[in-house]
C-alpha positions in Angstrom: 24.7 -71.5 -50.2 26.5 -74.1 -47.7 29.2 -73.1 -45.9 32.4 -72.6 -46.6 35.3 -75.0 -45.3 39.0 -74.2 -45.1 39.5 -71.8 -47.7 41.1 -68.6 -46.5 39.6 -65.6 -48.0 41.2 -61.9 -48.3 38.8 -60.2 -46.5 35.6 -61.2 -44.5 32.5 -59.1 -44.1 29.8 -59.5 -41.9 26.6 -58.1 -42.8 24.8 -57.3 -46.0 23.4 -53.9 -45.5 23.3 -50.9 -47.2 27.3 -50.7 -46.7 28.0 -54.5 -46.7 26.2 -55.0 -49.7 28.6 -52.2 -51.3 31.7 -53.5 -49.9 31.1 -56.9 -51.5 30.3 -55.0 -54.8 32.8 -52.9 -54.9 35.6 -55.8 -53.8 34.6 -58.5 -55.8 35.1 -56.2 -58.9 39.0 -56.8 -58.3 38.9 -60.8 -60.1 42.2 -61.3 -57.5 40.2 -60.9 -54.6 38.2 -63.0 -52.8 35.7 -62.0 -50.7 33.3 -64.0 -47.7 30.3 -62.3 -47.4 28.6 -63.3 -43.9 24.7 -62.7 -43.2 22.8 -63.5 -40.4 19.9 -63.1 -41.6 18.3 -65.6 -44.4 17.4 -65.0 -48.2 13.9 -64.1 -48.7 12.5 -63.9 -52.1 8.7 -62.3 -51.5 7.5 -59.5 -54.0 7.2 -57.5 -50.9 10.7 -57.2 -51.0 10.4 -55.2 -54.5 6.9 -53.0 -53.9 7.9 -49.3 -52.1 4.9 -49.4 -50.0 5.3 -52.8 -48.4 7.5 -50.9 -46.2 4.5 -50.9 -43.7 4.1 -54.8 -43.5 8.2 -55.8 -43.4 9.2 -53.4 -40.8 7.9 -55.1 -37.3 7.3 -58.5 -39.4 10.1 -61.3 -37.4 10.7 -62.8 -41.1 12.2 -59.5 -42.3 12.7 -57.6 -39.0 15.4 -58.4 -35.6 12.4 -56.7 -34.0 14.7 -55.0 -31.1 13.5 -53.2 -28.7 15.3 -50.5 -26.3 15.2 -50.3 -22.8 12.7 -47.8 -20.7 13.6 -44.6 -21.8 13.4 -42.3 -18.9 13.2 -39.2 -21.3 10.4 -40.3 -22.4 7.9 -41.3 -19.9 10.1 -44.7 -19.2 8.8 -46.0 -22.7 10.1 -49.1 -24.6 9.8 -48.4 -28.3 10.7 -50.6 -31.5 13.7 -50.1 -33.2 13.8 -52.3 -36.8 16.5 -53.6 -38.5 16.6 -56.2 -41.4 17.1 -59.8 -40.6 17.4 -60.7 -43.8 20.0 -60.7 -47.4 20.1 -57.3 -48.0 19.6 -55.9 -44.5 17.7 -52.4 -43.1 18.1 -51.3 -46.8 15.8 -54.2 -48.3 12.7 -52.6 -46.0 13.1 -49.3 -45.5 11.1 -46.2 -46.9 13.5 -46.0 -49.3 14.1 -41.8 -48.8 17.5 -40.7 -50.5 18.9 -37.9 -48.5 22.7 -37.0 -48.3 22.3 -34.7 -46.0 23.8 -31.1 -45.5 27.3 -30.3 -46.4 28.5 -28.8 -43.4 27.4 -32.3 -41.4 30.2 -33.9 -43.6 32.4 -31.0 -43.2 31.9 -31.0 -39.6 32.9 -34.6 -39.7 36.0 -33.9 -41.0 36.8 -30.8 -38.7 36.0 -33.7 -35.9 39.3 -35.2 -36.6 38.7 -37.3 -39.8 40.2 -35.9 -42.6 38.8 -37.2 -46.5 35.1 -37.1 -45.1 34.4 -33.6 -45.9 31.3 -32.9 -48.2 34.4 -32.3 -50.9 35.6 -35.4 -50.0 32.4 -37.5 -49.4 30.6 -36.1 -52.9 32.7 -38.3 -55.6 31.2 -41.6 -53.8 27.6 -40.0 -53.4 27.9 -39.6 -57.3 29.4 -43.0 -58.3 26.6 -44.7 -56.5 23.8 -43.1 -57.9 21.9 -43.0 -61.2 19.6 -40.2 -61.2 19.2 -38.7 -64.7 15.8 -37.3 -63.8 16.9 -35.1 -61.4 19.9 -33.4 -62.9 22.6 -30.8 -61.4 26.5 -31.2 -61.4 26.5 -32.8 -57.9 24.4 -35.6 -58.8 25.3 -38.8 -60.6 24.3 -40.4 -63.9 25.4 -44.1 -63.8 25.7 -45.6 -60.9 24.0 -48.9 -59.4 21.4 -47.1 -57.0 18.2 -45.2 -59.0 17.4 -42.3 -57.6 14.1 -40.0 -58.6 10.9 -38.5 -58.1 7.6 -40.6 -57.3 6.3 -41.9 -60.3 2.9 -40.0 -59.4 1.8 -37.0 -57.7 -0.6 -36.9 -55.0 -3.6 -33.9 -54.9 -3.5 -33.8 -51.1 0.7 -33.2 -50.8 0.5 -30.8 -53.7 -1.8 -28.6 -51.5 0.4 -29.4 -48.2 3.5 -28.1 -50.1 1.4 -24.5 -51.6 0.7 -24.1 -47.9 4.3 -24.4 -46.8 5.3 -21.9 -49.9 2.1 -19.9 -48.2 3.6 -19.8 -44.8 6.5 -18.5 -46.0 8.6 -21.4 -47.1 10.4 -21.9 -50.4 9.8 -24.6 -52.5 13.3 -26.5 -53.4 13.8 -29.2 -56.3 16.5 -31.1 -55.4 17.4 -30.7 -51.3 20.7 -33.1 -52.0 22.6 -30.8 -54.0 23.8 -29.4 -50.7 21.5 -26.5 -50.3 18.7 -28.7 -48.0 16.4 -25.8 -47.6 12.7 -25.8 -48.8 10.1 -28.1 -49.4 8.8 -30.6 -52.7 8.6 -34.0 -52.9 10.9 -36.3 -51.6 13.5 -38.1 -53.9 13.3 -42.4 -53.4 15.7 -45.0 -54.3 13.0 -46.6 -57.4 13.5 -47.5 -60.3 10.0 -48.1 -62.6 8.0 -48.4 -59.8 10.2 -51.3 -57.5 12.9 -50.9 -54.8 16.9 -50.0 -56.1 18.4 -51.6 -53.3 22.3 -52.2 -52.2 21.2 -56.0 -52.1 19.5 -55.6 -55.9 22.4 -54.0 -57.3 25.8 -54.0 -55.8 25.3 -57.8 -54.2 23.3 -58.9 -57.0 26.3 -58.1 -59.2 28.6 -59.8 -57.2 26.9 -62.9 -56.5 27.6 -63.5 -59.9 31.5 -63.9 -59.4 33.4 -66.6 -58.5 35.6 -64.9 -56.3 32.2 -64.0 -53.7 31.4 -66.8 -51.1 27.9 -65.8 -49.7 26.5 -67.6 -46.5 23.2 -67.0 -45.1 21.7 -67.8 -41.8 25.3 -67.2 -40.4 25.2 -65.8 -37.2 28.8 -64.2 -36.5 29.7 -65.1 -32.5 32.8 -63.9 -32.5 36.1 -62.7 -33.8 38.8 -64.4 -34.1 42.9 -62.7 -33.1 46.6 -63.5 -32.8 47.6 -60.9 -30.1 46.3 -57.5 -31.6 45.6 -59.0 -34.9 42.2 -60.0 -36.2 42.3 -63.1 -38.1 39.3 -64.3 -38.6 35.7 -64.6 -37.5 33.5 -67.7 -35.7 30.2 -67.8 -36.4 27.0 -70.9 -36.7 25.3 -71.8 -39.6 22.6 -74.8 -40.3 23.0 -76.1 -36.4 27.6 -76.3 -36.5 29.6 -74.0 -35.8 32.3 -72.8 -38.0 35.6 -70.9 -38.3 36.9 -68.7 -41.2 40.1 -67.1 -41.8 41.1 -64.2 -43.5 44.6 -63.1 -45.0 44.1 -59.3 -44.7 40.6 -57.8 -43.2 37.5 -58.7 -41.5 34.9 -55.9 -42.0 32.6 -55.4 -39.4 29.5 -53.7 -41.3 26.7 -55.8 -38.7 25.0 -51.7 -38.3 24.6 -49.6 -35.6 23.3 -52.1 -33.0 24.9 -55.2 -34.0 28.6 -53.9 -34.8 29.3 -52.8 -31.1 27.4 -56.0 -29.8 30.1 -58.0 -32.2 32.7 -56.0 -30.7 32.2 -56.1 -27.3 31.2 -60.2 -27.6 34.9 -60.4 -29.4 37.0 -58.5 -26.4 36.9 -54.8 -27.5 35.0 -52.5 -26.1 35.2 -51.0 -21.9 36.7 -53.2 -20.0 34.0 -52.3 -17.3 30.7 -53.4 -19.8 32.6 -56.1 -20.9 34.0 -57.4 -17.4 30.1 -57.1 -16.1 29.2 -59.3 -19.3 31.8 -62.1 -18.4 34.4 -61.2 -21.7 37.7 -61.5 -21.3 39.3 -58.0 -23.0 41.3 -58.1 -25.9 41.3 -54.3 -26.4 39.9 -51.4 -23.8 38.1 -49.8 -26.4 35.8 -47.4 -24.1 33.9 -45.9 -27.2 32.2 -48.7 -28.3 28.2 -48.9 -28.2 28.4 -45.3 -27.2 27.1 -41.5 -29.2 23.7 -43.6 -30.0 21.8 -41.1 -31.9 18.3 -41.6 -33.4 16.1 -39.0 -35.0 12.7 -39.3 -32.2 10.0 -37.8 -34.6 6.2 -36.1 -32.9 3.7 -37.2 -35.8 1.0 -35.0 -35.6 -2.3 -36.4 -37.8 -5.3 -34.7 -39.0 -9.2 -35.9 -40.3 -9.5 -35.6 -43.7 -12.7 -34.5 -45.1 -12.1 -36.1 -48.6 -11.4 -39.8 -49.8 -8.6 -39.3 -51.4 -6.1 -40.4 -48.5 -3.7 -43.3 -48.9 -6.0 -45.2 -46.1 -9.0 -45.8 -48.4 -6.7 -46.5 -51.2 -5.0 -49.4 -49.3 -8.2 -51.3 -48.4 -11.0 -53.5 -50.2 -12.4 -52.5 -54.0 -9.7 -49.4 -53.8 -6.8 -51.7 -53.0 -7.8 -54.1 -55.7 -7.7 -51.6 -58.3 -4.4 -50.1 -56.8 -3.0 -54.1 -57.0 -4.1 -54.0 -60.9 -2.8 -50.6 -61.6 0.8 -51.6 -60.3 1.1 -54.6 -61.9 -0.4 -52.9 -65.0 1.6 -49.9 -65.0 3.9 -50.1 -62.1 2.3 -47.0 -61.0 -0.2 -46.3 -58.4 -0.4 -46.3 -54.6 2.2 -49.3 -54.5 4.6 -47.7 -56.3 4.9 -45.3 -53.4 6.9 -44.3 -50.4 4.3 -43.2 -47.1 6.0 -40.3 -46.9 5.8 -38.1 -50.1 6.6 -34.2 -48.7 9.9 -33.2 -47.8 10.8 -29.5 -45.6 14.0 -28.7 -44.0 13.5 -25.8 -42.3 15.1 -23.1 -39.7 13.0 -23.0 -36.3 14.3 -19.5 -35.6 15.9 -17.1 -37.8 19.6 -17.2 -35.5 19.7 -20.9 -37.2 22.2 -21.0 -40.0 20.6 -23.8 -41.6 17.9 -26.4 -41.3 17.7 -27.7 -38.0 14.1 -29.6 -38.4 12.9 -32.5 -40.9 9.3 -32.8 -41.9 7.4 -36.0 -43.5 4.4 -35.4 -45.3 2.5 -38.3 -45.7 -1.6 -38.7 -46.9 -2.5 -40.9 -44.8 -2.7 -41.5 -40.7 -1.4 -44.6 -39.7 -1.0 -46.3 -36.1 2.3 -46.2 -33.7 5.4 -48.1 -34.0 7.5 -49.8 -36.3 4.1 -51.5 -37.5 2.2 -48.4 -39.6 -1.1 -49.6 -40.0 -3.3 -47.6 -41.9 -6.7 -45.8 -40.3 -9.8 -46.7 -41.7 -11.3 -43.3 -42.3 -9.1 -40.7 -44.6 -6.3 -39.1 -42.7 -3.0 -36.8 -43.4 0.4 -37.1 -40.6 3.1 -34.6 -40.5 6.1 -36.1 -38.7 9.1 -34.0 -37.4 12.0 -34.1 -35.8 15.2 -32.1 -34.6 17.9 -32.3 -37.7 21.2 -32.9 -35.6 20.1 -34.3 -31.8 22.7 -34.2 -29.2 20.9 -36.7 -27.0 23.3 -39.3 -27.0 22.6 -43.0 -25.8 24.4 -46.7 -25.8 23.9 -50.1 -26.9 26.2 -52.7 -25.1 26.1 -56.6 -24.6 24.0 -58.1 -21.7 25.7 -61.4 -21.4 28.4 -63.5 -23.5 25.3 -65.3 -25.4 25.8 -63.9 -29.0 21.9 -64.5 -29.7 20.9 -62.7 -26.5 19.5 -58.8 -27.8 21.5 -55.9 -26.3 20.6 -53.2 -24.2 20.0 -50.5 -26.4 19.2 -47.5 -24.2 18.8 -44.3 -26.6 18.0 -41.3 -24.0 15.9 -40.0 -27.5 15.0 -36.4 -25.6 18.4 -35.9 -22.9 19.0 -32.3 -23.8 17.4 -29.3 -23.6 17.9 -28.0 -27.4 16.3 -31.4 -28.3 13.1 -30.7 -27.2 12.9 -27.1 -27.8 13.6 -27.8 -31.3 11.1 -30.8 -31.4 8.1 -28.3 -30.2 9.0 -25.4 -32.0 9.0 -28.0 -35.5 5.2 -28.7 -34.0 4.4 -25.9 -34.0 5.6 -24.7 -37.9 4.0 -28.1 -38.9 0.6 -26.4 -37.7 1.2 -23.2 -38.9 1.4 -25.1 -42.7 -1.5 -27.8 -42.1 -4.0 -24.1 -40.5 -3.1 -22.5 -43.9 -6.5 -21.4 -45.5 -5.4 -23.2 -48.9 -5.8 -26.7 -47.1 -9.4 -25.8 -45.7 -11.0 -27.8 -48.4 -9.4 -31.1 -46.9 -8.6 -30.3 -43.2 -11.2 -31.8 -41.2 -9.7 -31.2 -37.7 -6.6 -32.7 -35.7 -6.6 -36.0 -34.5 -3.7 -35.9 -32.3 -2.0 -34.5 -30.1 -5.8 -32.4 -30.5 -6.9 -28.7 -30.7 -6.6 -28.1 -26.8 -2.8 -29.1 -27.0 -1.5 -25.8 -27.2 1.4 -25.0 -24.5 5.2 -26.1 -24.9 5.0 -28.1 -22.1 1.4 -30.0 -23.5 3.5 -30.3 -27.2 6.5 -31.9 -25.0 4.7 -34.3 -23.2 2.8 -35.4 -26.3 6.4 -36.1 -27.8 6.8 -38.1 -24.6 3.8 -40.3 -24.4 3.7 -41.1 -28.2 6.8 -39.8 -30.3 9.0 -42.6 -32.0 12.1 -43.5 -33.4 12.3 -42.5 -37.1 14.5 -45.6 -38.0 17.8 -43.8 -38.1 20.5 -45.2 -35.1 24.1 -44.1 -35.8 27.4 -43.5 -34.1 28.1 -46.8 -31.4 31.7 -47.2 -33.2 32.3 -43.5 -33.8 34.7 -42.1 -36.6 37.5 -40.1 -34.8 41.0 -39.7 -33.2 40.0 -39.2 -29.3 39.7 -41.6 -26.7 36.2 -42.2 -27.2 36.3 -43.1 -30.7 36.3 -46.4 -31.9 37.5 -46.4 -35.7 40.2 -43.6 -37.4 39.7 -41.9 -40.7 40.4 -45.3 -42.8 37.7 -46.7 -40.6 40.2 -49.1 -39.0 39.4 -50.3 -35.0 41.8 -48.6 -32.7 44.9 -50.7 -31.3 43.4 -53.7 -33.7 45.1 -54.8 -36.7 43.6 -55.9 -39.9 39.9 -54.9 -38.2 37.5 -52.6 -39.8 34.0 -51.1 -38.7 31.9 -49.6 -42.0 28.8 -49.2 -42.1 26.3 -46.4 -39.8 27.8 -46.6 -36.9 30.9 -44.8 -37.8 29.2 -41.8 -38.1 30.6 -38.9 -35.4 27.2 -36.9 -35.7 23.9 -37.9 -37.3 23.1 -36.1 -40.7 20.7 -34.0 -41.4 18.4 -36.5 -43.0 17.1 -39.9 -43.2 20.8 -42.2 -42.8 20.7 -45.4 -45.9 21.7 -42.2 -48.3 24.9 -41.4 -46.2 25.0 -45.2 -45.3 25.6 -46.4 -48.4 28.4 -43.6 -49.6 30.3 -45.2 -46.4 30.3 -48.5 -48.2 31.5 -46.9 -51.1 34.5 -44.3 -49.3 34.9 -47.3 -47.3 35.8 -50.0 -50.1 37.9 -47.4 -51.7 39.9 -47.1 -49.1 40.1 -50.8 -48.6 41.3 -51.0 -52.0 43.7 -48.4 -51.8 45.4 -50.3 -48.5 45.0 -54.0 -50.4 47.2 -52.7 -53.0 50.4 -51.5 -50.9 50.1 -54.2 -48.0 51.2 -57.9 -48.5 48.7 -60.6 -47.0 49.3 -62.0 -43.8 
């Protein structure tokens, strides 16, 4: 679509995430409001974009992908690693793995004891249900009609049926539905599909709204910079096809850029410390010292073992076996491309003075390379990945410069604390204890990496160190609270700023205990409720 010219709209968003895409949604469904909905990315129409296992081949692909990258991580060996996030309609959520996980009810009830009251698992539940549509599944805490479709693979797989007997044989229970608020267990992990093809925010909230008059969508607009009168945020500047442009809005703009590019917006616009943002050459409009702070990330150790059979997703993905699997889903929309990598779940205590699950695990049958790029091995392979549930390694992402197109300097510090990495090795260490079970002798070949004569805490750490990654999952740079640090209040409104919102990831105090575009998109949803409830007892300015 072209751009826009003078019109004001009510309320501006930038981004088209996993929460942006529900805040246009969920706005546009009022006929009196009208909505412009700014994306820097561009509109991409491939069918890679629909099939669940072109996950591999988005994520680290410049098309689809900002392709970020942090700076040396001195906790882990002084390591850059990858951190993707969509650069495209649609966002992170249009290729991700697609894994719905709410998470645990005490993270949300933790949230609220942090100083935010209404984001309780009580309070965060109604919008979990309204969003999602997942009949299969069943329970009074799920939901039945909502946009986002949310079930079991369409298949099951012979090699993570025998990886989650050896977890029940290890002493693990087996649990069917891990986001009814009890997490613990293992099973098969539950995917935003729907018949075999991605249920996106973009291919159902936005896709709704694009159909009203009252949405203005521009794409391949990069947002430079908000716009204020004193303390009031008016409106946004941003470039599109080579000019730049101004909007104005009469009551909100709605920050919703995710976890790296909301504080960057910020701090380019005047708000964040005055000390990052004096180094960068901005003038302050707000000291703000919370923002592009509490980075969190879950840093997974994948551990990968030789398979002895070929019956791994690697085979499956390659010559005579991929051209049968390309038949099969546009037969049936079944088959190895109607899958996510990762098909086993487990939540799971490391030691028995843990109230809850405190490590993730991802099962996938296949072995695949490092990074954001997963390329499949050649020979048949299984991975375990894990990682610690609720790290309280903390890092930052703040502006470099006043260049809106220059990256920032995301620094994560993924293994800081001490708890961290004990956590991280004693999850390696269940993780063998499962794949060692005799039932998975008949496919176990040996272990690829970290190896066999990897066996100390300090070996399993330094593994982590040389080769762990990011699994995908940044939160936290404009943090949800009511103390000095924090960067939005419980209404998710920016701190000293009027008519300025932040919704989307990086409002989150604490990670979840779980993979984040679950939790991501209930924001949108809490969050455009609570717009709403504001737009209706406030006059425009």
């Amino acid at each position: 679509m072209t751009a826009p010219g003078m019109r004001r709209h009510d309320y501006i968003i930038v981004g088209s995430g996993a929460a942006g895409s529900v805040l246009a949604g969920r706005l546009t469904e009022n006929p009196a409001i009208s909505v412009l909905l700014l994306e820097a990315g561009r509109e991409r129409r491939s069918p890679l974009l629909t099939i669940p296992a072109a996950e591999t081949v988005l994520m680290g692909n410049p098309r689809y992908d900002w392709c970020f990258e942090t700076d040396a991580d001195p906790t882990i060996d002084g390591r850059s690693v990858s951190i993707p996030r969509g650069r495209l309609l649609g966002g992170s959520n249009a290729i991700n793995g697609m894994i719905f996980v709410r998470g645990q009810r005490q993270d949300y009830d933790e949230w609220e004891r942090l100083g935010n009251p209404g984001w309780s698992w009580d309070g965060v539940l109604p919008y979990f249900r309204s969003m999602e549509r997942a009949p299969q599944i069943g329970g009074e805490s799920r939901g039945r009609t909502g946009p986002i479709s949310v079930a079991l693979p369409r298949e099951r797989d012979e090699l993570c049926d025998a990886f989650l007997a050896a977890a029940v044989k290890a002493g693990y229970q087996e649990n069917p539905d891990y986001n009814s608020g009890d997490q613990e267990g293992f099973g098969y992990y539950q995917v935003n599909h729907e018949d075999g093809r991605r249920s996106s925010a973009g291919r159902t909230y936005l896709k709704e709204a694009r159909r009203r008059p009252n949405l203005t969508l521009v794409t391949d607009a990069h947002v430079s910079g908000l716009r204020f009168d004193g303390t009031r945020c008016v409106g946004v500047r941003y470039r599109h096809n080579g000019a730049h442009h101004e909007a104005d809005c009469g009551r909100e703009v709605i920050v919703s850029a995710g976890t790296v590019q909301s504080p960057q917006l910020l701090e380019l616009s005047g708000i964040g410390s005055a000390d990052v943002l004096g180094a960068a050459g901005v003038p302050v409009v707000r000291h703000v010292p919370g923002v592009g702070e509490n980075f969190r990330d879950h840093f997974a150790a994948r551990l990968r073992w030789r398979v002895r059979r070929p019956i791994t997703f690697n085979e499956r993905s390659r010559g005579l076996g991929l051209v049968r699997e390309v038949v099969e889903y546009a037969r049936t929309r079944r088959g190895l491309l109607s899958l996510p990598i990762a098909l086993g779940f487990g939540f799971v205590r490391t030691s028995e003075r843990e109230e809850r699950p405190d490590v993730q695990f991802h099962f996938a049958p296949a072995s695949y390379g490092e990074g954001a790029s997963r390329r499949l091995d050649t020979s048949p392979g299984m991975t375990l990945g894990v990682y610690a549930l609720r790290p309280e390694s903390r890092g930052s992402v703040h502006i470099r410069s006043r260049n809106p197109l220059t990256a920032p300097s995301i620094r994560p510090r993924f293994l800081d604390t001490d708890d961290d990495r004990t956590r991280l090795v004693e999850g390696m260490r269940i993780a063998r204890l499962i794949i060692e079970q005799p039932g998975l002798d008949p496919y176990r070949a040996f272990e690829l990496t970290p190896g066999s004569d990897v066996r100390t805490d300090d070996e399993l750490l330094a593994y982590a160190r040389a080769h762990g990654d990011t699994s995908y999952h940044p939160v936290g740079t404009c943090r949800m609270g009511n103390d000095p640090m924090a960067v939005v209040d419980e209404r998710l409104r920016v701190h000293g700023i009027h008519g300025l919102r932040v919704i989307d990831a990086s409002v989150m105090p604490t990670l979840v205990s779980g993979n984040t575009n679950a939790a991501s998109m209930m924001i949108g949803e809490k969050g455009a409720a609570l717009v709403l409830e504001d737009h209706k007892s406030r006059a425009p300015v």
